[in-house]
C-alpha positions as CSV (number, residue, x, y, z in Angstrom):
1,X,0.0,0.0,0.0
2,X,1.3,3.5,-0.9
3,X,1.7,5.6,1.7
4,X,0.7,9.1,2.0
5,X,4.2,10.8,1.6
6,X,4.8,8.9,-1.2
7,X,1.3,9.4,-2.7
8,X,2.1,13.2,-2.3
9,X,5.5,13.3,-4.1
10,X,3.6,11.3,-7.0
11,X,1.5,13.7,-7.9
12,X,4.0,16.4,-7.0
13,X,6.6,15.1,-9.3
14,X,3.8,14.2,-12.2
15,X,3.0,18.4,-11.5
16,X,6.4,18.9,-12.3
17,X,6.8,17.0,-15.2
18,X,3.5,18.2,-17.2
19,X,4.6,21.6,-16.2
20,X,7.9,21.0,-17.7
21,X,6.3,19.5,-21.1
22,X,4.1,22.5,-21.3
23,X,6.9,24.4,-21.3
24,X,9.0,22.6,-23.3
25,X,6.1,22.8,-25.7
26,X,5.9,26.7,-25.6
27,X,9.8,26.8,-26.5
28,X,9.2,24.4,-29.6
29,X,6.1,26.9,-30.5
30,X,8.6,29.9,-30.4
31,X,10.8,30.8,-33.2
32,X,14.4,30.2,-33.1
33,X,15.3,33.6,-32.6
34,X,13.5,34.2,-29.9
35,X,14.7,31.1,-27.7
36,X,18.1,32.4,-27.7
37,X,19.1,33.2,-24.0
38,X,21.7,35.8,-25.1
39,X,19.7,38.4,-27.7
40,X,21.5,40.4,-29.7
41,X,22.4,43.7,-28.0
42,X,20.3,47.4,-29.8
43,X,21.8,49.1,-32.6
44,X,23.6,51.9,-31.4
45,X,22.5,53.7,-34.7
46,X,18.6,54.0,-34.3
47,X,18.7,56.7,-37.4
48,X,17.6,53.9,-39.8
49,X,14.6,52.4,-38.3
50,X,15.7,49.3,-39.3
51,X,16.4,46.5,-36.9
52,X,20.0,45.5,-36.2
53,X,21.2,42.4,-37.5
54,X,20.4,39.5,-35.9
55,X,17.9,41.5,-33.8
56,X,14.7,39.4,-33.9
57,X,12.0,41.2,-35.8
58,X,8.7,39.9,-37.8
59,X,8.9,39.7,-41.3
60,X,6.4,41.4,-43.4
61,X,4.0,38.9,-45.2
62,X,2.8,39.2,-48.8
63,X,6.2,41.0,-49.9
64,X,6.8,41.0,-53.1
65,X,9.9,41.5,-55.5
66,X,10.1,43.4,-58.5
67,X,11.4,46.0,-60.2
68,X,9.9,49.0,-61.3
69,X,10.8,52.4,-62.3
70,X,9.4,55.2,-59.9
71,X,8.8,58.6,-58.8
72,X,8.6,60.4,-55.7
73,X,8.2,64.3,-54.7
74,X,9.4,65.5,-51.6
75,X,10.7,69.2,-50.7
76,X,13.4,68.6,-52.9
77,X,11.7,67.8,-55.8
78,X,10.8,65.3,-58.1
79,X,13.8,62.6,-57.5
80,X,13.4,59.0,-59.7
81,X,13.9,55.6,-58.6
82,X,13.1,52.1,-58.7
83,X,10.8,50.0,-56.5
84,X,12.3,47.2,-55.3
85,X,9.7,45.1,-53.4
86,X,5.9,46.0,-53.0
87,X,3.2,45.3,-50.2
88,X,0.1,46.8,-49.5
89,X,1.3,48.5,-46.2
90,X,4.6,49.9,-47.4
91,X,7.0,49.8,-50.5
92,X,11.0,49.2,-50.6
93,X,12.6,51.9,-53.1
94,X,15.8,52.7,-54.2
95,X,16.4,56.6,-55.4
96,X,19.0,58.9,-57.2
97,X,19.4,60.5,-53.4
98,X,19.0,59.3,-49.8
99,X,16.1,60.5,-48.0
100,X,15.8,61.3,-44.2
101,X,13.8,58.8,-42.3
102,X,10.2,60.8,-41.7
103,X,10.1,62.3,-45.1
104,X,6.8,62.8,-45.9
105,X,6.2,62.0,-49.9
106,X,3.9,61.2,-52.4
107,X,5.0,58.8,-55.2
108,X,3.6,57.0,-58.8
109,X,4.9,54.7,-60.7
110,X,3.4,52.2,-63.3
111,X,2.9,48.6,-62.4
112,X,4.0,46.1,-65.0
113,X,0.8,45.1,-67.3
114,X,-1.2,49.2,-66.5
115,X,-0.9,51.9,-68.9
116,X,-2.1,54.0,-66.1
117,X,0.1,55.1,-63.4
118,X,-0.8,54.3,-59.8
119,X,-0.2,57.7,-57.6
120,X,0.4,57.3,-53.5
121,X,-0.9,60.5,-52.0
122,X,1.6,60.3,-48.9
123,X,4.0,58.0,-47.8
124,X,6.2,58.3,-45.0
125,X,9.9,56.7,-45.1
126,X,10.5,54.7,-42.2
127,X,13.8,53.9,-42.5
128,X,16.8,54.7,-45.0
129,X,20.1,52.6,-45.6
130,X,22.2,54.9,-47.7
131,X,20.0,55.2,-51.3
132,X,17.6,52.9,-50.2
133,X,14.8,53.6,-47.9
134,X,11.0,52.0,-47.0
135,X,7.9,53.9,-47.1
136,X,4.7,53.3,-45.1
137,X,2.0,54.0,-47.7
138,X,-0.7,56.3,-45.4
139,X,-2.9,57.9,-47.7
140,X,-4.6,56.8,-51.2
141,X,-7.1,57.1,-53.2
142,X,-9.5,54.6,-53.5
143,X,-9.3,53.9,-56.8
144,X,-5.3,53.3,-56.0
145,X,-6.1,51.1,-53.1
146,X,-9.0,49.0,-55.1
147,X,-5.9,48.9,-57.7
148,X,-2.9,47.9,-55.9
149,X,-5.1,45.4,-53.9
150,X,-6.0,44.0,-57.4
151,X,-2.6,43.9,-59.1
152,X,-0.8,42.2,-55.8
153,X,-3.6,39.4,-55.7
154,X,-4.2,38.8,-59.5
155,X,-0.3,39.7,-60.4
156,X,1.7,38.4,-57.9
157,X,2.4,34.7,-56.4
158,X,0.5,34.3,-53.2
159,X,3.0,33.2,-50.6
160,X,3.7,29.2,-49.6
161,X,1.9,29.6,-45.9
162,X,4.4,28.4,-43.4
163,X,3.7,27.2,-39.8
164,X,4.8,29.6,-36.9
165,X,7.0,27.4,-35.9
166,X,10.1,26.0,-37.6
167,X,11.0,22.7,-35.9
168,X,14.8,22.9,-38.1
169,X,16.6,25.2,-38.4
170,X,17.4,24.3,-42.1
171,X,13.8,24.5,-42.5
């Protein structure tokens, strides 16, 4: 017969081990990146928005690469470039000039396939890496929202969907 000590660390030790499991099964839920016990320490140059390497951020989903020419007014003028990847939240460009992280700017360029150009009221660059920069895309028109929704869902490859959790790294 089991005695009541012993009945006691039983259950105490089967607590223990299903609390362990649970969390063992929270780590295997979390990305790599954020398991690590050492993260990577802030960028001492914040002037980019952009996070520093090997900091863990979340990836935008329904990116797209391409390459299109572009152009986008700001204070200074008119400046050309070309559009590197395209979202419906925000766009990566690379222009003639660097731009100043908050630059307010409106852009149009014209997606492959339209003979009619698509024109972004105001954008706002949220980070720069010498020429390069990304814009948050704050105000449109309908017509150029209905448009761009369009073109990225009727143009573009929707993306393979992935589970949240990689269980491989090589994955």
């Amino acid at each position: 017969m089991i005695g009541l000590v012993e009945l006691l660390m039983i259950i105490g030790l089967a607590t223990v081990t299903a609390a362990g499991a649970s969390h063992g099964l929270t780590l295997v839920r979390q990305s790599r990146g954020r398991r690590t016990q050492h993260p990577a320490p802030p960028s001492q140059d914040d002037t980019t928005g952009r996070p520093a390497p090997g900091a863990w951020h979340t990836p935008r989903r329904n990116r797209y690469h391409m390459r299109c020419p572009v152009e986008y007014w700001t204070e200074g003028g008119v400046i050309s470039g070309t559009l590197l990847d395209i979202s419906k939240q925000g766009w990566r460009v690379a222009g003639e000039r660097p731009v100043n992280k908050g630059t307010m700017m409106s852009l149009r360029l014209c997606l492959p396939g339209q003979s009619t150009p698509l024109t972004i009221d105001e954008a706002i660059v949220r980070w720069t890496s010498d020429s390069e920069f990304g814009v948050e895309l704050t105000s449109l028109s309908q017509d150029a929202a209905a448009r761009l929704s369009d073109y990225l869902t009727t143009q573009l490859p929707m993306n393979q969907s992935r589970p949240e959790y990689v269980m491989s790294p090589f994955a």
